[in-house]
C-alpha positions, 0 to 999 in steps of 0.5 A: 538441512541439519538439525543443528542449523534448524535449531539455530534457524528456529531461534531468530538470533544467536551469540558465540558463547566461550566453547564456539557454541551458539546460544539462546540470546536474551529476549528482554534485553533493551534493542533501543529506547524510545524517549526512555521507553525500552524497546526489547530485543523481542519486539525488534526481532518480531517486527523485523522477522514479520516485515521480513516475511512480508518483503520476501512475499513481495520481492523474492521471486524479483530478487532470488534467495539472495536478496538480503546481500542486495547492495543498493547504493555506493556506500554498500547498504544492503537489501537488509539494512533497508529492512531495518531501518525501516523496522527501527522507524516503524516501531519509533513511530508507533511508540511515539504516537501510542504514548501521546494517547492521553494528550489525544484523549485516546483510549481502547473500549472493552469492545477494541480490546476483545477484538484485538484479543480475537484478531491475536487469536487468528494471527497465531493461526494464519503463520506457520509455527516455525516463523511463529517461534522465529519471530518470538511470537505467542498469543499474549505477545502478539496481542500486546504489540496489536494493542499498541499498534491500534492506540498509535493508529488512534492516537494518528487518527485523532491528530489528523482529525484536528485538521481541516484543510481548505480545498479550492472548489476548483480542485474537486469540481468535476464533470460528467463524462461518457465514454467507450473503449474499441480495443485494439490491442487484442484479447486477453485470456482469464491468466492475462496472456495476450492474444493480438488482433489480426490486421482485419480484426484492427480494421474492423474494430476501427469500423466500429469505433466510428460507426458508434460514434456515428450513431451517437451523434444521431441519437445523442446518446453515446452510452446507448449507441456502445451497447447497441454495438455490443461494447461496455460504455463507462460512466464516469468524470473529468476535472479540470486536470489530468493530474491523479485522474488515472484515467486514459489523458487523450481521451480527458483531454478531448472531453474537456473540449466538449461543450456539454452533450458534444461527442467526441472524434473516435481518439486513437491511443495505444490501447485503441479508439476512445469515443466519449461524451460529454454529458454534464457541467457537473457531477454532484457525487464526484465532486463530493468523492474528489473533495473527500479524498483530497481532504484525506490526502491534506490530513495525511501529508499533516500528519506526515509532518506531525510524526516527522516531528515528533520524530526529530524531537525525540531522543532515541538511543540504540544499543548495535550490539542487541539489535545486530543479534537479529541477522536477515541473511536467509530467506524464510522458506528456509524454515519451512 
């Protein structure tokens, strides 16, 4: 790479002065405003270079060095617009919710302040320089944009707080259940390569998973019968529904044919023989889960909407000519 192109690359952004050559943009300069709050083209380039560095971590070795050129649509929206507009709605949205701080009685403690001013600190030693100074970035900088964020995060806490929503105990209630896995797929190594089990390992392995259940069925007890034969039993629970449990359908299913105690046929499914158990007609700290992490999920879909409003009301006003000045075209490993 030449020392030009370096140069150019280190600056994040550059304008054609009258000679052809490229200079340093004005970083003060207004990208947007939000409800008359300037963004500066600074912390545009900061959000869209960090999020930048973070699709290209998840995406890169899906997408190759040409990523960013991806259309993904007729109308020719680039990979990069993608980026953008997801930048440009991150910083809407943090703005919004930051200024709203008074309305919510939110502020930041001595305490929050100094371990943003610490977590400042182990940012600017977590990246490389050459992004760092891509971004714009400097300890004081990053700080500001960590308070910032941190006082929309509360401010959004405080406003989901404020909902209480009302699940129907029918959604949380669930049960105990007990269950076993025979596999029959194979044995995976520790980096996850697969090594499929012989017609006569499928076949004993099919052995096993009736003969546990066999035993279960004498003893009553599915989870002592597994490990007596060797296998990893799981103690777990079912609700009334399949629905976000994550758990193997088949196996649910048969367990809610159960009468409590009852223990499951050996279940065969693409991963191999489930036997389960069904051991209670309620699980107290389940059901205490569920309902917790229902309530999470309403608060979240609230302040969804809160911010979807706050949004639609506010007046945002872009400036192309300040924000087209940060291009996404090379990946970053370029500047290193």
């Amino acid at each position: 790479m030449s020392m030009l192109l370096t140069v150019l690359l280190l600056t994040g952004c550059g304008t054609a002065g009258e000679q052809g050559q490229d200079t340093e943009p004005d970083m003060a300069q207004t990208a947007m405003t939000v409800d008359g709050e300037a963004v500066s083209l600074r912390e545009w380039n900061f959000y869209v270079r960090m999020n930048q560095m973070q699709w290209e971590k998840d995406e890169l070795e899906t997408y190759g060095d040409d990523m960013w050129s991806l259309e993904l649509d007729e109308d020719g929206t680039t990979l990069a617009d993608s980026l953008k507009a997801d930048v440009r709605d991150l910083i809407c949205r943090t703005h919004l919710s930051a200024r709203r701080a008074e309305e919510y009685g939110v502020e930041l403690s001595g305490e929050e302040l100094e371990q943003v001013k610490e977590r400042a600190r182990d940012f600017m030693g977590a990246y490389h320089q050459a992004l760092l100074e891509y971004a714009g970035a400097d300890e004081d900088f990053v700080y500001e944009q960590l308070c910032l964020t941190e006082l929309s995060l509360a401010v959004e806490e405080a406003a989901a707080a404020e909902y209480e929503p009302q699940i129907p105990e029918e959604d949380y209630h669930r049960e105990g259940i007990c269950y076993v896995l025979v596999s029959t797929t194979g044995l995976r190594d520790g980096e996850g390569n697969l090594t499929p089990f012989t017609e006569e390992e499928v076949e004993e392995r099919t052995d096993l998973a009736f003969s546990i259940c066999e035993t279960a069925r004498e003893t009553g007890d599915l989870k002592s019968a597994a490990e007596d034969a060797g296998m990893t039993p799981i103690v777990s629970s079912m609700g009334a529904s399949n629905e976000g449990d994550g758990q193997e359908p088949l196996m649910l299913d048969a367990a809610r044919e159960l009468a409590v105690g009852e223990i499951s046929d050996p279940i065969e499914t693409e991963e191999g023989w489930f036997v389960v158990q069904h051991t209670s007609g309620y699980d107290e700290e389940s059901s205490e889960y569920w309902k917790d992490y229902l309530t999470e999920l309403a608060r979240q879909e609230y302040l969804d909407g809160v911010l979807a409003g706050w949004m639609d009301e506010a007046v945002i006003q872009e400036y192309p000519e300040v924000m087209d000045q940060v291009n996404v075209k090379i990946v970053l490993k370029e500047l290193l």
